[in-house]
C-alpha positions as CSV (number, residue, x, y, z in Angstrom):
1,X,-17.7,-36.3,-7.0
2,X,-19.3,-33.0,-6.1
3,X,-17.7,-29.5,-7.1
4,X,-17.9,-26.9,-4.5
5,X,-16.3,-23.3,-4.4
6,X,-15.4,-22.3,-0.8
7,X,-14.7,-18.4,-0.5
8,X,-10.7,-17.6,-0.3
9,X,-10.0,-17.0,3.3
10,X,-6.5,-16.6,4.8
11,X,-5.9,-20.6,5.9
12,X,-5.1,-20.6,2.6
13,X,-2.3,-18.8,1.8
14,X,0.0,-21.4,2.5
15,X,-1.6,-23.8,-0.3
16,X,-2.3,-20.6,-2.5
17,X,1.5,-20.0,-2.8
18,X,2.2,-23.8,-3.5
19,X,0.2,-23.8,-6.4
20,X,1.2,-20.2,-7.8
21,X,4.7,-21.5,-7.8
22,X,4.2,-24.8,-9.2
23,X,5.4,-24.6,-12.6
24,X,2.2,-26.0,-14.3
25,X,0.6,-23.0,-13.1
26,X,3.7,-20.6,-13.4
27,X,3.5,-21.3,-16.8
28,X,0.2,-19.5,-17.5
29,X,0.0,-17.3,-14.1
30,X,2.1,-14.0,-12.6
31,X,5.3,-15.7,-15.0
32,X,7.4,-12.5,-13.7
33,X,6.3,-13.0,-9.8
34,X,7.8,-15.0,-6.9
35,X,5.3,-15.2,-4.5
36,X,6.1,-15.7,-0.5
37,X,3.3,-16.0,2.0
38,X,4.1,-12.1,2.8
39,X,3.2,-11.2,-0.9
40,X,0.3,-13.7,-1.1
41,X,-1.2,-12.1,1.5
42,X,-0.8,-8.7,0.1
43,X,-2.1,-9.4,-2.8
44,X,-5.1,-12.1,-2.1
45,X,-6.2,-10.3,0.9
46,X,-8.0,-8.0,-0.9
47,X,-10.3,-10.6,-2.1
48,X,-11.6,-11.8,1.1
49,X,-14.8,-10.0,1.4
50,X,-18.0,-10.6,4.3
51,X,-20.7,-9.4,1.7
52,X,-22.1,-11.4,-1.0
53,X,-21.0,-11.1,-4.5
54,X,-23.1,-9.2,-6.6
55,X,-23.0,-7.4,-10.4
56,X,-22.4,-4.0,-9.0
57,X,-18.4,-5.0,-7.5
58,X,-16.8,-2.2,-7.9
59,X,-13.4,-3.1,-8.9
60,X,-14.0,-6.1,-6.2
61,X,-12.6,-9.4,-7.8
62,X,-13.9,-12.6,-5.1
63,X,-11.9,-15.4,-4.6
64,X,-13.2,-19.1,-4.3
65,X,-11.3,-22.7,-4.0
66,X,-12.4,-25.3,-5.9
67,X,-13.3,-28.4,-4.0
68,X,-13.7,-31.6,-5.5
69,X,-15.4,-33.7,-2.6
70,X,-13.3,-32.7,0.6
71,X,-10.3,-31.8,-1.3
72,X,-9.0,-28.5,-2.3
73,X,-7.7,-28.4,-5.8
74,X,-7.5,-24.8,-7.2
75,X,-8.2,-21.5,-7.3
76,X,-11.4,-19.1,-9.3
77,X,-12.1,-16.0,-9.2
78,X,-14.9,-13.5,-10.4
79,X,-15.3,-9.8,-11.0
80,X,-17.2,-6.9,-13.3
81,X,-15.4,-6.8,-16.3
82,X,-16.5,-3.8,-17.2
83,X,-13.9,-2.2,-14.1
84,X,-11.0,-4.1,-15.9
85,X,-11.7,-4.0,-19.8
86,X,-10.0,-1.2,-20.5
87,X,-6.9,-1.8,-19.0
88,X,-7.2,-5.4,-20.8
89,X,-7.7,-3.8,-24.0
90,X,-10.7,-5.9,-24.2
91,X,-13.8,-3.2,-26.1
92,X,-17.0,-4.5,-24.3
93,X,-19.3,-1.6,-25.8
94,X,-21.0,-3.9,-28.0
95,X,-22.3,-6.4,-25.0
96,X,-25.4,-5.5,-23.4
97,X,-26.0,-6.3,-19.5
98,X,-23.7,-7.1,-16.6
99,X,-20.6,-9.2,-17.7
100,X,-18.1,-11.0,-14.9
101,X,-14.7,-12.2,-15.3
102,X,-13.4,-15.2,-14.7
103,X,-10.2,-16.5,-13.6
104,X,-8.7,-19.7,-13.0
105,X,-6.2,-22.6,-12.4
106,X,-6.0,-26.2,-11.0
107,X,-3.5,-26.5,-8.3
108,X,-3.3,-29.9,-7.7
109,X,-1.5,-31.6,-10.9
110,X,-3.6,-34.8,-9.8
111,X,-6.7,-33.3,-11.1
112,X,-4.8,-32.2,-14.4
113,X,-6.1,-33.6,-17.4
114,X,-8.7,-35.3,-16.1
115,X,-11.3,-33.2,-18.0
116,X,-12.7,-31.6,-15.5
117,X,-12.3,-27.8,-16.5
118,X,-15.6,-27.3,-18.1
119,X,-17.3,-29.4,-15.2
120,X,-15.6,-26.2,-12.6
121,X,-16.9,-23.5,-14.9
122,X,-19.9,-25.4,-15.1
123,X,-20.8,-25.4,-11.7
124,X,-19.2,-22.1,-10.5
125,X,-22.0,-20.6,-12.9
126,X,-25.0,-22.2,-11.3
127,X,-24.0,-21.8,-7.3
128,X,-22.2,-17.9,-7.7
129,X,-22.7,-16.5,-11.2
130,X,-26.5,-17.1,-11.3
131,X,-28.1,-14.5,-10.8
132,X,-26.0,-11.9,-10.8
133,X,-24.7,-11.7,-14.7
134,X,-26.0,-11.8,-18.0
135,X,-22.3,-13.5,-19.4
136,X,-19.0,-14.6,-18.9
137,X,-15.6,-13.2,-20.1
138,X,-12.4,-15.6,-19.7
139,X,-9.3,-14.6,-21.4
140,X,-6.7,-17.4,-21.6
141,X,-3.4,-17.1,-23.5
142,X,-3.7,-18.1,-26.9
143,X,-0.6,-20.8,-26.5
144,X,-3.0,-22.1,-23.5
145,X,-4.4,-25.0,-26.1
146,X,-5.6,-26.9,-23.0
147,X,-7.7,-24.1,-21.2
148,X,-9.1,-22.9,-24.8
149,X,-10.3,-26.5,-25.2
150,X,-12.1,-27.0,-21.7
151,X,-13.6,-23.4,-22.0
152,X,-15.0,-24.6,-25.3
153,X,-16.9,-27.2,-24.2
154,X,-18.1,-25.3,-20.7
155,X,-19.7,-23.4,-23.7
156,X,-17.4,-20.1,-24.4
157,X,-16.6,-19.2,-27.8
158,X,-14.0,-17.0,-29.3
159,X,-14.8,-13.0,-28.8
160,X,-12.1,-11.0,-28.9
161,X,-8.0,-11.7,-29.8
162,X,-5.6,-9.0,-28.0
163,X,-2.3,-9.5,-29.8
164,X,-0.7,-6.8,-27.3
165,X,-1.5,-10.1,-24.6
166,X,-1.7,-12.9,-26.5
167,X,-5.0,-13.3,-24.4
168,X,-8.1,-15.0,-26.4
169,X,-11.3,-13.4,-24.8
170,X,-13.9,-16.2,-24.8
171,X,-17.4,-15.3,-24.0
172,X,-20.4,-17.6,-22.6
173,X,-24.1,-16.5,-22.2
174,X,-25.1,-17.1,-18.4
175,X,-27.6,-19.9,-18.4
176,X,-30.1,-19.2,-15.7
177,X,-31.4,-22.8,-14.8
């Protein structure tokens, strides 16, 4: 079944908030928030953009759903980690090039260990990150054995421990194919 990433837009919300309070994703996402349709508006709004993405974001993070087939089943998104690293206490001097971000969780517990975490990161590389980055940045929590392992074998390997976060940063060369 094909994987496709269709950008965030505000029909939704609705299924945005079901899955940000589900506790399989709770667990690992915004623990401290309770999010209402008001606030996930607020907050995802921002990340519903008309231009394409590109390296030079400016502190713009782009939001996508994961599609598997005709079925929505969770949520990534993408920015310049270079606007955030600082404020992740993640040191990116030492990288050379443009570096993106990357967010993101499966909303729909069906498609929960099923194995197909590496086959989204996979993908979302080849139809958005290509060509606009030279790597990839993701920064699950170190407890996260699940995530760690499917980011492993999309490819990422360890870069960077912050024990203020608990956050692994795992990095991944972009493969232009």
């Amino acid at each position: 079944m094909s994987i496709t990433f269709d950008p965030l837009n505000e029909t939704y919300f609705p299924l945005l908030m079901l899955w940000l309070e589900s506790p399989h994703v709770k667990k690992w996402w915004d623990q401290d928030v309770t999010y209402t349709l008001e606030l996930v508006r607020e907050k995802f709004g921002k990340r519903i953009y008309n231009t394409p993405i590109s390296n030079n974001l400016n502190k713009k993070t782009y939001a996508y759903i994961i599609c598997m087939g005709k079925k929505e089943i969770g949520y990534i998104q993408v920015y310049n980690a270079r606007d955030f690293a600082e404020e992740n206490g993640c040191n990116l001097g030492t990288l050379a090039g443009s570096v993106c971000g990357i967010d993101l969780f499966i909303g729909d517990q069906d498609f929960l260990g099923k194995g197909i975490g590496a086959r989204i990161l996979n993908e979302f590389e080849k139809q958005i990150i290509v060509p606009h980055f030279d790597c990839c940045l993701i920064d699950p929590c170190r407890d996260n054995k699940r995530a760690i392992k499917a980011f492993e074998k999309a490819g990422f390997k360890e870069f960077l421990y912050v024990e203020k976060s608990n956050a692994l940063w795992m990095l991944k060369p972009v493969e232009i194919i």
